[in-house]
TORDREN-723468 format. One record per residue: x, z, y of N, C-alpha, C in turn; residue in one letter; residue number from 1. Coordinates in pm, whole numbers, plus 50000, padded with zeros to 5 digits. Atoms other than C-alpha are relative to their C-alpha. Example, Ala and Ser with C-alpha at 12.3 -4.5 7.8 and 13.67 -1.06 7.14 Angstrom:
2
ATOM   npx   npz   npy  capx  capz  capy   cpx   cpz   cpy r   k
ATOM 50089 50000 49881 51230 50780 49550 50090 50000 50120 A   1
ATOM 49918 49994 49881 51367 50714 49894 49923 50073 50109 S   2
! end
This chain:
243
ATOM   npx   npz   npy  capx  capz  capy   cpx   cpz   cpy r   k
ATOM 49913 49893 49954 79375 58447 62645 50131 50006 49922 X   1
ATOM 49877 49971 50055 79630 58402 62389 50141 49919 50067 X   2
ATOM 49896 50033 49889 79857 58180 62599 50089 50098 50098 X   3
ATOM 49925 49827 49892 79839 58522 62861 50099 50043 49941 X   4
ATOM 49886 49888 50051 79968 58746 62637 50116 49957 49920 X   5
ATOM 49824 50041 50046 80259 58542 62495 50054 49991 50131 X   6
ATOM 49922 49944 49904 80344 58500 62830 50043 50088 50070 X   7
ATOM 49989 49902 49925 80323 58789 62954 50114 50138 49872 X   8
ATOM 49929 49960 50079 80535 58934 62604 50137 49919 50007 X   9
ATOM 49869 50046 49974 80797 58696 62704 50070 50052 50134 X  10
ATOM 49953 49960 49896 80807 58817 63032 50074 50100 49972 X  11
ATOM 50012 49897 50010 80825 59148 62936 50181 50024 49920 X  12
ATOM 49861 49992 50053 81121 59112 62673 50113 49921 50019 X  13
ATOM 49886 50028 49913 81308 58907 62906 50059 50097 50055 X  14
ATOM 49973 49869 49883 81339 59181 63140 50055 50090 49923 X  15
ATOM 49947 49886 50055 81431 59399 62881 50127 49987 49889 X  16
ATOM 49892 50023 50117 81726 59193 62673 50032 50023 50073 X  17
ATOM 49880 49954 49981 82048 59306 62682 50009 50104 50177 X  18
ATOM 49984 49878 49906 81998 59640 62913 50041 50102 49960 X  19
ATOM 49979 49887 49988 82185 59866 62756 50106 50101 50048 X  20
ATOM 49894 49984 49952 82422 59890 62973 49966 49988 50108 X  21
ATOM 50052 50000 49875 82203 59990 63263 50063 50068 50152 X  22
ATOM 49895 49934 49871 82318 60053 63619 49958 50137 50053 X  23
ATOM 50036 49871 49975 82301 60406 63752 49900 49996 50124 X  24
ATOM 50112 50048 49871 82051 60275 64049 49891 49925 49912 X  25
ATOM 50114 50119 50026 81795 60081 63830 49918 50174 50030 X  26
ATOM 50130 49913 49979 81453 60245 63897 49883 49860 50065 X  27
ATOM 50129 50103 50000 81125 60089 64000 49995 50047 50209 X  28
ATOM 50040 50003 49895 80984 59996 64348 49849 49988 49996 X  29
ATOM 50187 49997 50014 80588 60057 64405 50011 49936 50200 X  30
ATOM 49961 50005 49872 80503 59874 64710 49833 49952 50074 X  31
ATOM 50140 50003 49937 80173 59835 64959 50025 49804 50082 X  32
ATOM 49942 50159 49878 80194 59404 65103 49882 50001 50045 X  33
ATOM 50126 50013 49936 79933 59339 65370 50043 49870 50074 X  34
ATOM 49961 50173 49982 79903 58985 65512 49841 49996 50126 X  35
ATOM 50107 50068 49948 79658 58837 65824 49993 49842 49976 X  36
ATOM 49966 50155 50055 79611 58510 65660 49883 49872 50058 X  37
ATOM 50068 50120 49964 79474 58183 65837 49995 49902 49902 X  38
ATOM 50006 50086 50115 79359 57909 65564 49834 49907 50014 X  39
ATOM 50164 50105 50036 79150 57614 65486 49991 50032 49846 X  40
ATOM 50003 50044 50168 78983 57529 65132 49857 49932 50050 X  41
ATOM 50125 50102 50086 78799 57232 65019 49990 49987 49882 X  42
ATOM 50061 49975 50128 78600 57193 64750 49905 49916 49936 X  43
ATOM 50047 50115 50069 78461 56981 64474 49857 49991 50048 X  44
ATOM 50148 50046 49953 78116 56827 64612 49981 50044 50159 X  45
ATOM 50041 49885 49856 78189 57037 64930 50131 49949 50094 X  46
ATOM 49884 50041 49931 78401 56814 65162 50021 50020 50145 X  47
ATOM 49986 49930 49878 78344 57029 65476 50136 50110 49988 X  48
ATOM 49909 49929 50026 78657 57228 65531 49933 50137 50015 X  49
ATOM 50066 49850 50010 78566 57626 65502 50157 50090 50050 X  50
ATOM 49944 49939 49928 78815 57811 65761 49970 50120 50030 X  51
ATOM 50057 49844 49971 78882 58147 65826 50128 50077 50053 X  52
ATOM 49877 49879 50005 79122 58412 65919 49977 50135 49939 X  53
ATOM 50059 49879 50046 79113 58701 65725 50104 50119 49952 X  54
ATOM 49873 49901 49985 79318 59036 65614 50018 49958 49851 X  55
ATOM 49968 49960 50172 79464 59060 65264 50066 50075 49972 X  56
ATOM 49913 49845 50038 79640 59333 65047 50021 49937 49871 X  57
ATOM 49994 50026 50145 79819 59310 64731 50082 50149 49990 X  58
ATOM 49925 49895 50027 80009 59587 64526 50074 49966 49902 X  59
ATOM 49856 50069 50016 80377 59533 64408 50017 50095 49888 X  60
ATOM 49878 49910 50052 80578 59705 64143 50093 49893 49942 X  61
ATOM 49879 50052 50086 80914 59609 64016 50086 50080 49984 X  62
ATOM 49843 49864 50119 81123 59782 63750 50085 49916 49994 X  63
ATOM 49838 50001 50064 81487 59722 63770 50078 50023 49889 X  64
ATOM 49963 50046 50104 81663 59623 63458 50130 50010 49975 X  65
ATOM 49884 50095 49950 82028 59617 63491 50011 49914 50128 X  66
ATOM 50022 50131 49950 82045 59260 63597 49891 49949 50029 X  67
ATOM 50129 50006 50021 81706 59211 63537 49918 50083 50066 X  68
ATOM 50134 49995 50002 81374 59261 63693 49861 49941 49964 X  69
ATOM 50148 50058 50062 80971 59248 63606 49914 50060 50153 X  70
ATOM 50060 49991 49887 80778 59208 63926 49840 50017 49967 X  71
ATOM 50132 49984 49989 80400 59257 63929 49949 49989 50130 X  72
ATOM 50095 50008 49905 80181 59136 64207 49881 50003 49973 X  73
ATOM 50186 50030 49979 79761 59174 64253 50026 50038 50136 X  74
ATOM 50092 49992 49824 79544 59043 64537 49896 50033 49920 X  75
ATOM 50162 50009 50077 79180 59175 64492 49956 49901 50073 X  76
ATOM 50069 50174 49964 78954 58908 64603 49981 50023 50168 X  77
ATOM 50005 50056 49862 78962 58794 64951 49898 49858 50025 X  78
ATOM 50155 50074 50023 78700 58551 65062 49969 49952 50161 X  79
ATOM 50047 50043 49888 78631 58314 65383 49903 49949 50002 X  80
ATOM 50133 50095 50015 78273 58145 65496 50090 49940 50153 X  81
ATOM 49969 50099 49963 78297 57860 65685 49901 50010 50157 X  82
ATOM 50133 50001 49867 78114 57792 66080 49878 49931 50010 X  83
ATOM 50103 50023 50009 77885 57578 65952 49895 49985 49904 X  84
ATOM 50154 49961 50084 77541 57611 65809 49945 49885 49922 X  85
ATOM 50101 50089 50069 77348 57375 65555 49906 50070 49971 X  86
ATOM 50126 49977 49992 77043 57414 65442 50000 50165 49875 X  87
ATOM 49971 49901 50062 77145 57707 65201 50128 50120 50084 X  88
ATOM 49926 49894 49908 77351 57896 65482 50167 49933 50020 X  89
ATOM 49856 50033 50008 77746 57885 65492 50077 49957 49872 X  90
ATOM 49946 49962 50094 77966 57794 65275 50124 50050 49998 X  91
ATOM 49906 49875 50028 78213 58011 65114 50119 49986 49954 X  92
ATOM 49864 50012 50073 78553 58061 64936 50039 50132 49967 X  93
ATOM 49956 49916 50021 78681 58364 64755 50114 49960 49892 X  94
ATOM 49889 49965 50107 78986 58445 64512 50048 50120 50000 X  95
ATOM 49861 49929 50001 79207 58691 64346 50119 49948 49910 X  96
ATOM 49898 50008 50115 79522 58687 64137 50105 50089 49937 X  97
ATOM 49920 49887 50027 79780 58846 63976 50159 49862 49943 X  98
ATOM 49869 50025 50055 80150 58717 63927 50097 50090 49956 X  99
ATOM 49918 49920 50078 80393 58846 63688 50114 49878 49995 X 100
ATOM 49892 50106 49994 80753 58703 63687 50105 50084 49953 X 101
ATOM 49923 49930 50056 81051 58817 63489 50122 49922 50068 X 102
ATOM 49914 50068 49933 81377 58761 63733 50157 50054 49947 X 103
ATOM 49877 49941 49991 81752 58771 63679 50123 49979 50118 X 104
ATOM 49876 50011 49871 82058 58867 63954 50120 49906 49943 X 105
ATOM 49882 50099 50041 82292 58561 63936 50098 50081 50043 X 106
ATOM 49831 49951 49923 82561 58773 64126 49997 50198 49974 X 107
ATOM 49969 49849 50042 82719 59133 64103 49880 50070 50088 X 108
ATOM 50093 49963 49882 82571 59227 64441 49822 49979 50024 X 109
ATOM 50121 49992 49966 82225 59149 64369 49889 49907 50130 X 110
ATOM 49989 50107 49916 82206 58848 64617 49890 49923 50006 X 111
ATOM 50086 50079 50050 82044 58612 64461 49952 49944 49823 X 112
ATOM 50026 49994 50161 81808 58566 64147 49895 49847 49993 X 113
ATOM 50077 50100 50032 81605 58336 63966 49892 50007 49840 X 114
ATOM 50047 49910 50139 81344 58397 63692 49857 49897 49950 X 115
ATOM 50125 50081 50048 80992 58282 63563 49877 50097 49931 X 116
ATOM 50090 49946 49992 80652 58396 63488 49871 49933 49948 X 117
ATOM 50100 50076 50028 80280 58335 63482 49910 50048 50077 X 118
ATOM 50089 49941 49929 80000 58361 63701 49869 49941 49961 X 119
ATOM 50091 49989 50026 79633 58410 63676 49902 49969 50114 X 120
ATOM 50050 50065 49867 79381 58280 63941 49842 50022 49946 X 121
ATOM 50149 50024 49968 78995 58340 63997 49966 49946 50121 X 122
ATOM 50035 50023 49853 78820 58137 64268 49874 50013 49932 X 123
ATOM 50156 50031 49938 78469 58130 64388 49954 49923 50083 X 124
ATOM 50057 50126 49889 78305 57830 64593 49835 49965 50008 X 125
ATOM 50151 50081 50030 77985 57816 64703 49976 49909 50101 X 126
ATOM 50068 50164 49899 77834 57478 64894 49884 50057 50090 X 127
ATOM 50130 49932 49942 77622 57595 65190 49876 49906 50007 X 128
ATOM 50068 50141 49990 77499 57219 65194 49905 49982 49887 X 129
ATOM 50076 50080 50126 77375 57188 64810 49943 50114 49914 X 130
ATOM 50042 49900 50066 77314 57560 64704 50130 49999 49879 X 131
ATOM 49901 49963 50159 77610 57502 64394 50120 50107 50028 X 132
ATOM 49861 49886 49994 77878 57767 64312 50065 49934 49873 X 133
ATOM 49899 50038 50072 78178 57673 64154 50113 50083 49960 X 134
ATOM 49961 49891 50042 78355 57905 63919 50112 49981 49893 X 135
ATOM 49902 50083 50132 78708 57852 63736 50100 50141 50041 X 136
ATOM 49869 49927 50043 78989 58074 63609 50115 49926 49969 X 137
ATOM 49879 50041 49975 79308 57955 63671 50104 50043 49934 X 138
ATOM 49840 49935 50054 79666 58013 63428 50121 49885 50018 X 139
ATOM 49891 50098 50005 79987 57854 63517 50121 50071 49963 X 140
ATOM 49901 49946 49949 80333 57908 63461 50068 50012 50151 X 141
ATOM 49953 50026 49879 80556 58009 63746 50152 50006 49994 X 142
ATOM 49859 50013 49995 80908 57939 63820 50029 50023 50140 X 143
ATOM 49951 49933 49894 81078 58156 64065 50137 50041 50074 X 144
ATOM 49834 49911 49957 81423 58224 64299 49923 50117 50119 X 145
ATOM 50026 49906 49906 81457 58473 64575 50148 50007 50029 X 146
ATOM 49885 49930 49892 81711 58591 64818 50022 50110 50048 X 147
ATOM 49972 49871 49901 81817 58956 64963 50139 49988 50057 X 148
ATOM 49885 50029 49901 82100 58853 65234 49978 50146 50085 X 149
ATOM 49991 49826 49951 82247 59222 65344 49998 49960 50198 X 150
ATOM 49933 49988 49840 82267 59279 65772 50055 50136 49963 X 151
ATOM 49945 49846 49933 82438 59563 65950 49897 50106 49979 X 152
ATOM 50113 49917 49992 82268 59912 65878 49920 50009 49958 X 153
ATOM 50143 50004 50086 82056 59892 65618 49902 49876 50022 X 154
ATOM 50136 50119 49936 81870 59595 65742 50031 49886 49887 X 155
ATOM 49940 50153 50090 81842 59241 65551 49883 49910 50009 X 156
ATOM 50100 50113 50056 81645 58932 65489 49970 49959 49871 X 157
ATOM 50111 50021 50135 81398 58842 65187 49924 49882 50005 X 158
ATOM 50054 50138 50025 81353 58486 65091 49932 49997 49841 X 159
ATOM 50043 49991 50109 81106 58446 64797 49927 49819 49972 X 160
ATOM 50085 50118 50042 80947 58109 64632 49979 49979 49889 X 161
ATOM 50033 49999 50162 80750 58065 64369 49910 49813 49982 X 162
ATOM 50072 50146 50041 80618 57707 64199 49948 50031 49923 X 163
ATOM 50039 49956 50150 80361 57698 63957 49939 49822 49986 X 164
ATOM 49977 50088 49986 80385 57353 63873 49899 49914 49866 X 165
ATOM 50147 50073 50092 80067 57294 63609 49921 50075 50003 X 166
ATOM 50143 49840 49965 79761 57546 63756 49909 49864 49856 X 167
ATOM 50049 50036 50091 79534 57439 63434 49841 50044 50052 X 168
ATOM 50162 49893 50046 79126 57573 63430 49898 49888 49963 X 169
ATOM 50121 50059 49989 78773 57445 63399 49885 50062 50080 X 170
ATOM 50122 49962 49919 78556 57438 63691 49876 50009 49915 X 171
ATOM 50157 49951 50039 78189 57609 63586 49928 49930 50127 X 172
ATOM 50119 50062 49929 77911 57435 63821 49891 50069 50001 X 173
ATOM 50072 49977 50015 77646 57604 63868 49867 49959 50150 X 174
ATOM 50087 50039 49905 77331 57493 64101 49900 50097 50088 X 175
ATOM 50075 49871 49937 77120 57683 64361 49911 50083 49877 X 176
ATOM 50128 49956 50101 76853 57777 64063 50100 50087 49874 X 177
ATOM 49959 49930 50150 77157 57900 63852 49987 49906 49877 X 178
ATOM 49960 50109 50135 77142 57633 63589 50108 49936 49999 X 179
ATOM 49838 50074 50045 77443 57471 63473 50049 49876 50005 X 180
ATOM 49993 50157 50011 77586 57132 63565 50167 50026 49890 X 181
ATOM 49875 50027 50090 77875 56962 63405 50116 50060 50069 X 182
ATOM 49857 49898 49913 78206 57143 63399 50123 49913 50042 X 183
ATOM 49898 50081 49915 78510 56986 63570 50140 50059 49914 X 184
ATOM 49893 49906 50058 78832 57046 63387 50092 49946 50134 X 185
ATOM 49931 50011 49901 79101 57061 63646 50150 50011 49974 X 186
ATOM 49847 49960 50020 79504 57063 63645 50080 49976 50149 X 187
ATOM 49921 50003 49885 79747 57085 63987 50126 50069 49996 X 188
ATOM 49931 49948 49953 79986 57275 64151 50009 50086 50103 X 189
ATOM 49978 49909 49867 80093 57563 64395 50131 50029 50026 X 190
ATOM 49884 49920 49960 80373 57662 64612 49973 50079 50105 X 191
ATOM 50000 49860 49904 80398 58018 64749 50169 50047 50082 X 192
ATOM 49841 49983 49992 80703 58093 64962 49953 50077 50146 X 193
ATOM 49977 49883 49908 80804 58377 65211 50121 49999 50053 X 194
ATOM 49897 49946 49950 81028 58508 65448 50016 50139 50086 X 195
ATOM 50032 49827 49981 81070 58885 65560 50121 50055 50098 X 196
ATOM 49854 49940 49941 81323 59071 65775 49947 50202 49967 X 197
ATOM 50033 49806 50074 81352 59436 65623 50135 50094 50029 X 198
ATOM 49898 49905 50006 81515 59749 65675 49957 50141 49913 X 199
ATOM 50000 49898 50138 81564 60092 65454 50022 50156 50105 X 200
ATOM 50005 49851 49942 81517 60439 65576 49990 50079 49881 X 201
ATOM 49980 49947 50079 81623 60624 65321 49978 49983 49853 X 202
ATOM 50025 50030 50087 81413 60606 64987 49861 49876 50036 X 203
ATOM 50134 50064 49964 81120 60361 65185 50086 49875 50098 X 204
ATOM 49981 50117 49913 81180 60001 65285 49866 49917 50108 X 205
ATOM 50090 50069 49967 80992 59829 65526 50059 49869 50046 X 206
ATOM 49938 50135 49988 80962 59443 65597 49863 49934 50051 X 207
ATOM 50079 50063 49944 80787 59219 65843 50010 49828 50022 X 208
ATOM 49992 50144 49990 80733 58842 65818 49909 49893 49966 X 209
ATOM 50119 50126 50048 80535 58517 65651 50003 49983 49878 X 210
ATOM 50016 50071 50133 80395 58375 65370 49916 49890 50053 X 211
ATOM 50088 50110 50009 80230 58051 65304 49979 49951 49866 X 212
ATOM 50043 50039 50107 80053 57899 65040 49938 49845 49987 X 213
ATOM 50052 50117 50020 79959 57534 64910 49956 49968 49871 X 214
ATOM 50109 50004 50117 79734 57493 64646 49896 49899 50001 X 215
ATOM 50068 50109 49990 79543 57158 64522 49990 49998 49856 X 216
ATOM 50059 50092 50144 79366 57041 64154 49918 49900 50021 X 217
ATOM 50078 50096 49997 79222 56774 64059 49924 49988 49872 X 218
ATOM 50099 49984 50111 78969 56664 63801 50084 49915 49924 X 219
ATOM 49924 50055 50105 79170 56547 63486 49899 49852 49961 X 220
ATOM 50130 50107 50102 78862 56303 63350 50063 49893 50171 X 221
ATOM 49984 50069 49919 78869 56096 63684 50052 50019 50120 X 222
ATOM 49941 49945 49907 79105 56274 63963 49966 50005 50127 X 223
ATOM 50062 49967 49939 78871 56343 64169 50052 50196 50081 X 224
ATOM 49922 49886 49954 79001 56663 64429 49897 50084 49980 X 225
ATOM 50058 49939 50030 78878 56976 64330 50023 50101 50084 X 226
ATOM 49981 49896 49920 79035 57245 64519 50081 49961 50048 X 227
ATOM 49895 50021 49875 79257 57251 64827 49955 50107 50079 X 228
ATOM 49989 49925 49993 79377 57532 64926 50134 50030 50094 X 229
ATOM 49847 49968 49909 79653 57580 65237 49958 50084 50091 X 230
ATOM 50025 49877 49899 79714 57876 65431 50127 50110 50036 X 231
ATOM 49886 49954 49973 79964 58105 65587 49966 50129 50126 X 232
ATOM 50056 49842 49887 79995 58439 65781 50131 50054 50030 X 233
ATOM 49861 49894 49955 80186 58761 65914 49987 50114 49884 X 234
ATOM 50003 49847 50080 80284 59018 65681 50066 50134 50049 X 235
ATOM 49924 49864 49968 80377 59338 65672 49982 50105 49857 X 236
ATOM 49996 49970 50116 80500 59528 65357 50084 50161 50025 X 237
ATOM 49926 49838 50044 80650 59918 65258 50000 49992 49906 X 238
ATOM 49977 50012 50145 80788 59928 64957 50074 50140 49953 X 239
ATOM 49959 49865 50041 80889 60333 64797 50080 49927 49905 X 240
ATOM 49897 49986 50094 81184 60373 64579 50026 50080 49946 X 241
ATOM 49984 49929 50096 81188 60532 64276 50082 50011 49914 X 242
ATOM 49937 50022 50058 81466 60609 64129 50050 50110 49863 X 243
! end
């Protein structure tokens, strides 16, 4: 855990150098994101794909800085089974996560930024074929831009992308009986990226659009694929303004 919390103390006092010369609009945004998300995932020993469509929710804040913001995302765990049966039933797929990213406004207007972070990852995999569950915690850095391009009337577009360009963990193994096989250490990559069309009614924005996600590790010892993970949906987000 000590990796976390330096990153997450760098985040933190990024966001917070040189603000003291804050703008009379900084304040925080609390915000509700909901997502219908279609996705595969395969999985180490488990080379049936496990499909699903399913809902998701995360919850947003970001404090304004000046120049600077500190974003906060959590998903709680979300979770697809698959259509077909082995001899131990379906198999499965769950995750949650949490990303934290400390961003700064390249321009006066607030346009466009660019920043960095770290995210945290739990999956779950169980094999409906062999009875095993497969159990790893996930930390990567993340490196992040974004876009808010103004329209007419309060309205605008919201381009976001995030890379996390060394996901690290060690798959746990465990077998129908619960005993322990060998663990899998794993290292990859993910890219998350969005697009939104939003408008502002006073102190409450709302914004409707996509995300997608691509997500793959492999086994470090002999690179063998461990997780694979692509998927993409409709969102729909409200975000309050607190100022």
């Amino acid at each position: 855990m000590r990796p976390v919390v330096a990153a997450l103390t760098a985040c933190v006092g990024f966001a917070l150098a040189s603000t003291s010369a804050a703008r009379a609009d900084d304040g925080t945004e609390v915000g509700l994101f909901t997502a219908l998300v279609a996705g595969t995932h395969v999985g180490s020993d488990n080379p049936t794909p496990v499909s699903g469509v399913i809902p998701g929710a995360a919850l947003e804040v970001t404090q304004h800085l000046d120049r600077f913001r500190l974003h906060l995302e959590g998903i709680p765990t979300v979770g697809a089974t698959g259509t077909n049966r082995g001899e131990f039933g379906s198999s499965s797929a769950s995750l949650d996560l949490l990303n934290a990213t400390a961003l700064v406004d390249l321009d006066r207007n607030a346009r466009f930024r660019v920043g960095a972070g770290f995210q945290l990852v739990n999956l779950t995999n169980k094999n409906g074929s062999n009875g095993d569950r497969n159990d790893v915690r996930i930390a990567s850095p993340i490196y992040a831009a974004g876009a808010d391009l103004p329209l007419a009337r309060a309205h605008f577009v919201e381009l976001n992308l995030m890379v996390d360009p060394n996901l690290r963990g060690v798959l746990d193994v465990f077998n129908y009986l619960g005993q322990s096989r060998p663990s899998k250490p794993e290292q990859g990559a993910e890219v998350d990226y969005s697009a939104a069309y939003g408008w502002r009614r006073g102190n409450v924005e709302y914004l409707i659009g996509g995300r997608g996600l691509d997500y793959h590790t492999r086994n470090t010892d002999n690179g063998e694929l461990v997780d694979r993970n692509v998927g993409g949906g409709a969102t729909f987000e409200v975000r309050f303004l607190l100022r």
